[in-house]
N, C-alpha and C positions, 0 to 999 in steps of 0.2 A: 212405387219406383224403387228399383234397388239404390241403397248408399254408393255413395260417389268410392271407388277404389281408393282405399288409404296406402301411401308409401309409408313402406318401413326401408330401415338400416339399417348395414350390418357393417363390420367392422374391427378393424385391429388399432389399439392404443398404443401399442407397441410391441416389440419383437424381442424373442426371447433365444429364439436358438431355430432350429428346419430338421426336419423329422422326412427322411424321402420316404421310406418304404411306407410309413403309414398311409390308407384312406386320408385323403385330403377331406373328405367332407366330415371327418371323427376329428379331426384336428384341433387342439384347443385353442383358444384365444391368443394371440402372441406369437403363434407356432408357426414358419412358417414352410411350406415346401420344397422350396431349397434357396440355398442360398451360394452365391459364387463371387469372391473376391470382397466381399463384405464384412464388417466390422460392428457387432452385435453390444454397444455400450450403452448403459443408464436407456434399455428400450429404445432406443434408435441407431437404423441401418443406416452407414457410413462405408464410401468406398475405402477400402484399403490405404494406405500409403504404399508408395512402391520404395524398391530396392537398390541402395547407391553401391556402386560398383568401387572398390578399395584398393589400394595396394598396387596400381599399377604396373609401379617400377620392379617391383620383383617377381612378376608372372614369369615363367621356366618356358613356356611354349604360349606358339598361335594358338587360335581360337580353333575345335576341330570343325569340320564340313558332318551335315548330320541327314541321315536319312530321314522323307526321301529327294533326291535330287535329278536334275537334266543336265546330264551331259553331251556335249557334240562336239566333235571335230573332224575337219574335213583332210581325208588320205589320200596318195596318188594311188589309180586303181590298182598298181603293180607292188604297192608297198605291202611285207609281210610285218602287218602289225605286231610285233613283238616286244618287249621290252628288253631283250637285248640288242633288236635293230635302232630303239631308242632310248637312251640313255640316257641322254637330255629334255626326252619328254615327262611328261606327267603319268606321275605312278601314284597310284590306289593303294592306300593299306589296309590291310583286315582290321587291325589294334590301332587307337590312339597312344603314341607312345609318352608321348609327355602328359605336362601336367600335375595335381596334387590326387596323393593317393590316399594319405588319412590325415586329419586335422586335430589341434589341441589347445583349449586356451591352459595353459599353463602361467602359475606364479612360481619366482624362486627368487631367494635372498640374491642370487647370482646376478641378478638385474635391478637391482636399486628395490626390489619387493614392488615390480610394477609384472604388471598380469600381461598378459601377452597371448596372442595366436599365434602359434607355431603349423607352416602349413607345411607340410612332407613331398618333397618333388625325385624326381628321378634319384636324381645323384644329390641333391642338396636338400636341407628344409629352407624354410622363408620364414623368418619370425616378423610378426604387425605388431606393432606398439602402439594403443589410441590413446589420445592424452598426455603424450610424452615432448611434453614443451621445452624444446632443445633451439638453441640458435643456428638459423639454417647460415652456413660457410660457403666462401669461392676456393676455389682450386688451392689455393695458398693458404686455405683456413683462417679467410679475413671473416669475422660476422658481416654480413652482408645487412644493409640497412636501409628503411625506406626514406622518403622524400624529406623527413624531419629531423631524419640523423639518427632513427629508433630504429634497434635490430628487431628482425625479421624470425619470427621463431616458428616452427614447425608443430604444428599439431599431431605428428606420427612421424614412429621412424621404423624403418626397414632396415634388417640384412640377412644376411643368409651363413648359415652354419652348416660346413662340410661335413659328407661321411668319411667315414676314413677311406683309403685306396682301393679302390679294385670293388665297392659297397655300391650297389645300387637298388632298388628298385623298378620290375616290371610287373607289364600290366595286367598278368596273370598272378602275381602276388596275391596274397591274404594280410594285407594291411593295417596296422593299430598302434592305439598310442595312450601311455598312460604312466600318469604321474605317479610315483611312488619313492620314498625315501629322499623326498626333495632333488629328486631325477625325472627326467623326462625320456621314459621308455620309446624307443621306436621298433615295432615287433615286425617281424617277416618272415611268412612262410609261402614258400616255392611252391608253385604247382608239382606234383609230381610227374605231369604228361610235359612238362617246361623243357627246352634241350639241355644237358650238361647237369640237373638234379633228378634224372631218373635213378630209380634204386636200381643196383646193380649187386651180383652173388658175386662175395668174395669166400676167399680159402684163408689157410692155417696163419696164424697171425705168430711171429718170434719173434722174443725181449732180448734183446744183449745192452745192459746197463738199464740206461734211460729212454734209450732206443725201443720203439714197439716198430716193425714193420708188416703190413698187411697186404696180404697178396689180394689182387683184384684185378683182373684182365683188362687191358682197356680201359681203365677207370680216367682218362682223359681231366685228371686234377693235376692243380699246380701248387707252389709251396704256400701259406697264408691263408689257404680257401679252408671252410670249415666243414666236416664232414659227422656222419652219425653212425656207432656202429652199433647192430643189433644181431640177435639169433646168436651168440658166444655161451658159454659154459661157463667160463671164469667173469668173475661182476666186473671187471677193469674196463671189459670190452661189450655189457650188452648194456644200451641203452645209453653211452657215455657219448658226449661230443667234443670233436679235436679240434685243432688246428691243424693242418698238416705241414710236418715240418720237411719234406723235403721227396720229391717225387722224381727217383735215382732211372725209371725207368717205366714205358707203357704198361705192364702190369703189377708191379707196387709200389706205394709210398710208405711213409714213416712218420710217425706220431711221437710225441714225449711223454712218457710216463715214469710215474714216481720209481723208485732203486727198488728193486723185489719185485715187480708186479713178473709175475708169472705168464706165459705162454701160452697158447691157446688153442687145440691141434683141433676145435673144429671146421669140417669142410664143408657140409650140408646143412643147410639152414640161415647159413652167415648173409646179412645185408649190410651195403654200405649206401650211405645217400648223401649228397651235398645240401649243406642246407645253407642258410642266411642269417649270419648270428644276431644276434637283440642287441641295437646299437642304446645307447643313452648320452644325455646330456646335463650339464650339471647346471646351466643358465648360464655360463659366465660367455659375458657379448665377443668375449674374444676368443674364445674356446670353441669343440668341435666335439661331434658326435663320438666317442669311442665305442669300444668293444665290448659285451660281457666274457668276461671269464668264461674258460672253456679249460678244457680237463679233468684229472682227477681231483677231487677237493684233497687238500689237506687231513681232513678226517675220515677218512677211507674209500676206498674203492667203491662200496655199496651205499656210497653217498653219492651227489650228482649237483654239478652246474646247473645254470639257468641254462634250458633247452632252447632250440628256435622253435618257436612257435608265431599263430597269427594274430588271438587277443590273449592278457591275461587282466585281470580282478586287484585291488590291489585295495586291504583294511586289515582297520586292527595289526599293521608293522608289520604284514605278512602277504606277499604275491601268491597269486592263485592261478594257476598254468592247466591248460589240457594237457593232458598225459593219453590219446589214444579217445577210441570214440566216447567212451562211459566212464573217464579214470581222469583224476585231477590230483598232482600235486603242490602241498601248500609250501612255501621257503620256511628256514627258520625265521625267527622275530626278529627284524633290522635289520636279517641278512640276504639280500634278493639274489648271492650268489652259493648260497647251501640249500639244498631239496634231501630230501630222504624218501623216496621211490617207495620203500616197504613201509616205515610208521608213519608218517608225515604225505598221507596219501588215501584217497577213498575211490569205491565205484559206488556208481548209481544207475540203477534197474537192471544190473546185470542178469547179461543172459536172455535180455529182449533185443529186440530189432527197433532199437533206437539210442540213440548218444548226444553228446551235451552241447547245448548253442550256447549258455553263457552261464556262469556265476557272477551273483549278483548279491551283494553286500544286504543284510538285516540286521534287526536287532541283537543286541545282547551275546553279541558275537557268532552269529548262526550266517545263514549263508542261504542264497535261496539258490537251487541248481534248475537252470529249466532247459530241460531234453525239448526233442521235437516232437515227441508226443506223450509228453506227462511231464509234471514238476512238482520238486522236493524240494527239503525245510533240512539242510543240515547245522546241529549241532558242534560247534566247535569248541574243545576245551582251550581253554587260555592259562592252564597251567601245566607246567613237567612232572611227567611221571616217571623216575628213571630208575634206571636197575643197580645205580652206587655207583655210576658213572655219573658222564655230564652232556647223557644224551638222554633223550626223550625212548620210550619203546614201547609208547602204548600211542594206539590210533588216536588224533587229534578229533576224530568224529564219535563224540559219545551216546550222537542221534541221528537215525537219518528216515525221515516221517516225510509219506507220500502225502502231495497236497491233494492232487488231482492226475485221473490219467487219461481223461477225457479231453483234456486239451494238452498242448504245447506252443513253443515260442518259435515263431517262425524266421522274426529276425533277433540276431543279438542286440543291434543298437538301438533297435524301438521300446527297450526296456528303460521305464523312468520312475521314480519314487518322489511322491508327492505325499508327505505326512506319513499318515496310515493308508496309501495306495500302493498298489503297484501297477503302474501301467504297460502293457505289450501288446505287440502282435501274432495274432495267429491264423491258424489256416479259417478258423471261422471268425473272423472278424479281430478287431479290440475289444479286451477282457481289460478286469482288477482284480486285483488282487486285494481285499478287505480286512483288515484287524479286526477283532469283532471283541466287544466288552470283556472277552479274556484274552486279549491280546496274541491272540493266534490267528493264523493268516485261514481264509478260506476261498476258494474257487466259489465262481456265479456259473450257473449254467445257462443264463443267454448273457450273450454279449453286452460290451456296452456299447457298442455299435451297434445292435439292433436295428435303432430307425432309421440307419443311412445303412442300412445293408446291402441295396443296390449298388451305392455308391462305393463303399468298400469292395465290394465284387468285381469291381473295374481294376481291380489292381493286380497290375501282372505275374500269377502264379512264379513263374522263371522268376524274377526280379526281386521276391517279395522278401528273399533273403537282405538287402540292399535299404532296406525303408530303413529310415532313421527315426528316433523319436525323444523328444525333451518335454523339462517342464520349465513354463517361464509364463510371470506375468499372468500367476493364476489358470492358467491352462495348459494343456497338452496340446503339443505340437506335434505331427505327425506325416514327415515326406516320405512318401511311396510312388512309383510307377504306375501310373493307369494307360489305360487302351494303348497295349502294345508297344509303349513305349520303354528303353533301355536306360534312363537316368529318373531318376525321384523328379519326378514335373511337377506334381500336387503334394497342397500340405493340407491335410484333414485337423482341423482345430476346433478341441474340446474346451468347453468353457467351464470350467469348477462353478463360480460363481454363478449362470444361472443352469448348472445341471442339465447342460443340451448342447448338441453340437451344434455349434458356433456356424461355420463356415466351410467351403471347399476352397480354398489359393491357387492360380495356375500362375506358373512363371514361364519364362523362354529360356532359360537355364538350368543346368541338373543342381539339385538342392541335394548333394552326396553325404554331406554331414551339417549336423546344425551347432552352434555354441555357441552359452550366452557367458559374456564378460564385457570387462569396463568399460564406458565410454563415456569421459566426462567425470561426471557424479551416479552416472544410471547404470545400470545392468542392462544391457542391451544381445537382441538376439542379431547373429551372423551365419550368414548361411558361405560355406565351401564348395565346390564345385569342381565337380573330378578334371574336367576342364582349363583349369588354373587358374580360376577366377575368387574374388571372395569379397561377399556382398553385406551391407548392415542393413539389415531389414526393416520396413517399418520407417520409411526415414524421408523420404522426397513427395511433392507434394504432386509432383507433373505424372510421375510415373515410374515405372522400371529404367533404370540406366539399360544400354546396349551391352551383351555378354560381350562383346567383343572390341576389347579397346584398342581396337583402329579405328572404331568410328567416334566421330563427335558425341556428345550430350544432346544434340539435337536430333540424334535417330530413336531418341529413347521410346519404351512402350509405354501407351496409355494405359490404364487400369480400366479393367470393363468390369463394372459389378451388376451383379444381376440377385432380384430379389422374386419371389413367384409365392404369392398368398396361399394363404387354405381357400376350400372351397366355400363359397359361399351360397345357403341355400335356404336362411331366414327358418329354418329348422320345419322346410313344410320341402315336397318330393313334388308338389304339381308347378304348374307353368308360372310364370312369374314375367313384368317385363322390366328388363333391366333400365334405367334411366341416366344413369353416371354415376361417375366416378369422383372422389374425390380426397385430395391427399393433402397434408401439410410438409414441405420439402425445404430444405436452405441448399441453393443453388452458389460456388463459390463463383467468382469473378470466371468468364467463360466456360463457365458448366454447364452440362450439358443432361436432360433426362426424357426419355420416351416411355409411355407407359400402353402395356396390350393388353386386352381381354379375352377371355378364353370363354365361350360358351359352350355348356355342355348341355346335351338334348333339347334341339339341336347342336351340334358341335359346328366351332364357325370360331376365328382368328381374327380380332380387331386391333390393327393399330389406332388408339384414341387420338385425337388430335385437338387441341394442338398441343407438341410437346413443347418443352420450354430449355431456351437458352439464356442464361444472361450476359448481356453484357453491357453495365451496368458500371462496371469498373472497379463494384464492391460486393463484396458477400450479402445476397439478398433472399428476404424471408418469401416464400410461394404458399399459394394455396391452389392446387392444381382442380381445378372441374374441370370434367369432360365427360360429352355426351355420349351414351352408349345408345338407348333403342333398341335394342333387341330382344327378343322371347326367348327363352329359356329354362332349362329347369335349374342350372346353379352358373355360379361365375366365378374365375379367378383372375388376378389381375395379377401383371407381371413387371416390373418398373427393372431398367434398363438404366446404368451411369454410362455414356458414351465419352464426357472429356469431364475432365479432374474428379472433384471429390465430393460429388451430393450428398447430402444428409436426407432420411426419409423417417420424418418422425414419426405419423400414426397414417393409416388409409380408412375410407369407406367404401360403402357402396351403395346405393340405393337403389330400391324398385318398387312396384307398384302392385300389391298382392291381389288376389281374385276378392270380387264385389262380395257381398253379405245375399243372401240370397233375399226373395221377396216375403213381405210378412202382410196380414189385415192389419187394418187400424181399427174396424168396426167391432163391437161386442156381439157375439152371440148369443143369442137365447137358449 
């Protein structure tokens, strides 16, 4: 008689990270196939915590309406739907006009040295302050006090800090923000397709005193607004930006420049553009956004103010500005309102068909430039070379060393530094950047995305300029756009600690920018939301708060985590019959978990039953069996958190392998 069929088992101890693109059945132990909204710690899957919704009181706009939607409304047959037959009806707009357009946790001695988010809205910022224990007042600035006679203190305070007159922000902007010199930079640059900042060809520009007046047809400026001119002859006028001080008439205005500056009879070549100067802020709670400097510097003509631009870089004492697609100029040291265009300036890969997405801070005062398709190492000197003056006249770049030109950076803010890493984005995936025992940086040629490389493929080409990316908490964070969508919905999170990606995040909110700062005693990550929202991540036990603070705390979203094994196939390719499943799980007080199995060859979808809810009243230990019965050649199993926050510590599986075949017992002769 053949032996009785022995069950074997197979099994995960615990989870280490999800690997999509690979073979599920090459899979190693711990690995799993994907994982969504999950939290991968000490080898056990944990739903996420969800995201508390902040700052209420100073949100700048509603919540927008988002595609896609149903609309209906009923017309008299005779009416010509138009919207100037209706006026008072409901109009559709292309742009969301409100809302926060770039974000910053900013410290400054100017606020007691307490660290702060500063969110950036149309016409105003919004500064958050967490942990900022202030006694909450009545109208008459009584402290307000509860049932026992003890005042009532506020855990956060809010206000808002104007830009100067006539300063705003729109939604075609190229928006950023950065601390430098104990300033809080707010950068802005104009679309050029925008109305009223298209470049326009102007004519002969003439000086009398202090006075420059530039002719420009139609140039539709008024006094105060800042303008750019380029294509001149004389250095006064190319590449300088004004103020304008006084627009006598529809084709010129007038400029202020230093006694002598000379005249400028070019006619052909000349452009003039409106731009949006680089506001800053010094911290001080009662203060307000000012201007940067604009005209000629005090040290010459072929010196240059802080230009408008839309990010700049900001170490080592010195701001670092795009200057055009492949050309970056550095400031002097302490001074973010001196540039020097000619010494105090580099290009990189000139002369190719690509330009620069960010500079990005390195060691030893060097500088990593990364174009959209290759990235460099430059070298900066940190001392003056000068000619027996007390200016510099030798190039501040004494290196400039290709790293790689097989890749580039697709977005700027998905650039993060971790130790000896550098983390980015690009068009084939997430890369690092490596120190390597002589401490020079090297390019990988596969990714480190790699085994989620399906995953990362889901992210919307258009959009991918837009992904943000940090480091917190041991990992890389990373929001980008998937399937079609127009704001950062997924955060892809890498785990340092066990060397594997961690998790997929979805949220109901655009995740625009991320920033980790105080809360409490921790560092805490916060997520921005071009929307006007701003969220502390990581924090609620129920779920996602509601984007939209009209609604209660009771609309909020549950967190759906989902976990899907390796294949399991007892390392044999023939038929097998599967018997159950079985898992060890902590269920919190009404949790909730379903778990399915996958049969492949045949292929066939089981929900196991029974799944398990508690409620119990208390956080309770499980051991889930469940019966499967089916034939197959392997099996995955897929466990499901449908309410709060299950824990999935190890799974098995069991099944029943083919019999032993028949043997004699007798002796032959």
């Amino acid at each position: 008689m053949p032996l009785e069929s022995p069950t074997v088992r197979d099994g995960d101890a615990g989870f280490i990270g999800f690997a999509s693109r690979l073979n599920p059945v090459a899979l190693p132990s711990g690995v799993l196939q994907l994982s969504e909204n999950m939290r991968l710690d000490r080898g056990t899957a944990k739903t996420r915590k969800g995201a508390r919704r902040l700052a209420d009181e100073i949100l700048p706009s509603s919540y927008p309406m988002t595609l896609p939607f149903n609309f209906e409304v009923t017309l008299p047959v005779d009416l010509d739907f138009t919207l100037a037959l209706n006026p008072d009806g409901l109009v559709l707009l292309n742009q969301y006009p409100g809302g926060i357009f770039a974000s910053y946790s900013y410290r400054s001695p100017g606020w007691n040295n307490q660290e702060s988010i500063v969110l950036a809205g149309a016409s105003a910022a919004h500064v958050y302050v967490d942990n900022f224990y202030a006694p909450i007042v009545d109208d008459q600035g009584n402290p307000i006090t509860d049932q026992d006679g003890n005042e009532i203190y506020s855990q956060s305070y809010t206000d808002s800090i104007p830009y100067p007159s006539g300063e705003t922000i729109d939604p075609s902007d190229t928006v950023s923000m950065v601390q430098a010199f104990d300033r809080l930079y707010l950068l802005r640059e104009a679309s050029p397709s925008q109305q009223g900042f298209e470049e326009k060809p102007a004519g002969p520009i003439t000086v009398s005193g202090t006075t420059a007046t530039v002719t420009c047809p139609q140039h539709g400026l008024s006094a105060g607004m800042r303008v750019r001119l380029e294509g001149g002859t004389v250095a006064a006028f190319e590449g300088q930006e004004f103020e304008v001080a006084a627009a006598p008439n529809v084709n010129s205005f007038t400029v202020t420049v230093p006694s002598g500056t000379a005249s400028d009879a070019t006619i052909i070549g000349r452009k003039v553009r409106r731009t949006k100067a680089p506001l800053y802020w010094d911290g001080n709670p009662q203060g307000a956004f000012v201007k940067a400097t604009a005209g000629i510097p005090a040290e010459g003509p072929t010196y240059r103010t802080m230009r408008s631009v839309g990010w700049a870089t900001y170490a080592n004492g010195r701001l670092v500005l795009p200057d055009g697609r492949d050309s970056v100029m550095l400031s002097d040291v302490m001074n973010p309102d001196l540039y020097d265009p000619f010494f105090q300036s580099f290009r990189a890969n000139q002369g190719s068909n690509d330009y620069i997405v960010a500079v990005h801070p390195w060691v030893e005062g060097s500088f990593l430039v990364f174009m959209r398709n290759s990235i460099w190492l430059a070298t900066v000197n940190q001392f003056a070379s000068t000619d027996g003056g007390s200016f510099a006249v030798d190039s501040p770049v004494s290196k400039l060393e290709l790293l790689t030109d097989e890749i580039g950076c697709s977005a700027r803010q998905s650039i993060a530094t971790a130790g000896q890493f550098v983390y980015f984005l690009s068009d084939a995936g997430v890369y690092r950047l490596d120190a390597r025992l002589d401490l020079k940086l090297r390019g990988d040629t596969k990714p480190l995305s790699d085994p989620i490389t399906d995953q990362i493929g889901r992210i919307v080409k258009d959009g991918a300029a837009d992904a943000v990316g940090i480091w917190h908490d041991n990992r890389y964070w990373l929001a980008a756009p998937v399937d079609g969508a127009d704001i950062n919905n997924a955060l892809f999170i890498y785990s340092a600690l066990n060397d594997q990606w961690e998790t997929v995040d979805y949220y109901g909110f655009g995740l625009d920018n991320l920033l980790v700062s105080g809360q409490s005693t921790d560092r805490r990550l916060y997520a921005a939301s071009r929307a006007g929202k701003l969220f502390l991540m990581e924090d609620l036990e129920r779920g996602d708060d509601p984007p939209d603070s009209t609604l209660r705390e009771e609309f909020f979203t549950a967190v759906t985590g989902r976990i899907r094994t390796r294949r399991y196939g007892f390392g044999s390719m023939h038929t097998k019959r599967f018997v159950r499943s079985m898992a060890d799980v902590v269920l919190p007080d009404t949790g909730s978990i379903t778990v399915k199995a996958y049969m492949v060859n045949p292929d066939a979808e089981i929900t196991l039953v029974p799944g398990q809810t508690n409620t119990s009243g208390l956080a309770e230990d499980y051991t889930l069996k469940q019966p499967i019965r089916q034939k197959a050649h392997y099996a995955e199993l897929e466990f499901l958190t449908t309410a709060n926050r299950p824990e999935i510590r190890n799974v098995s599986i069991e099944a029943t392998a083919e019999g032993s075949p028949q043997t004699e017992t007798r002796n032959v002769a």
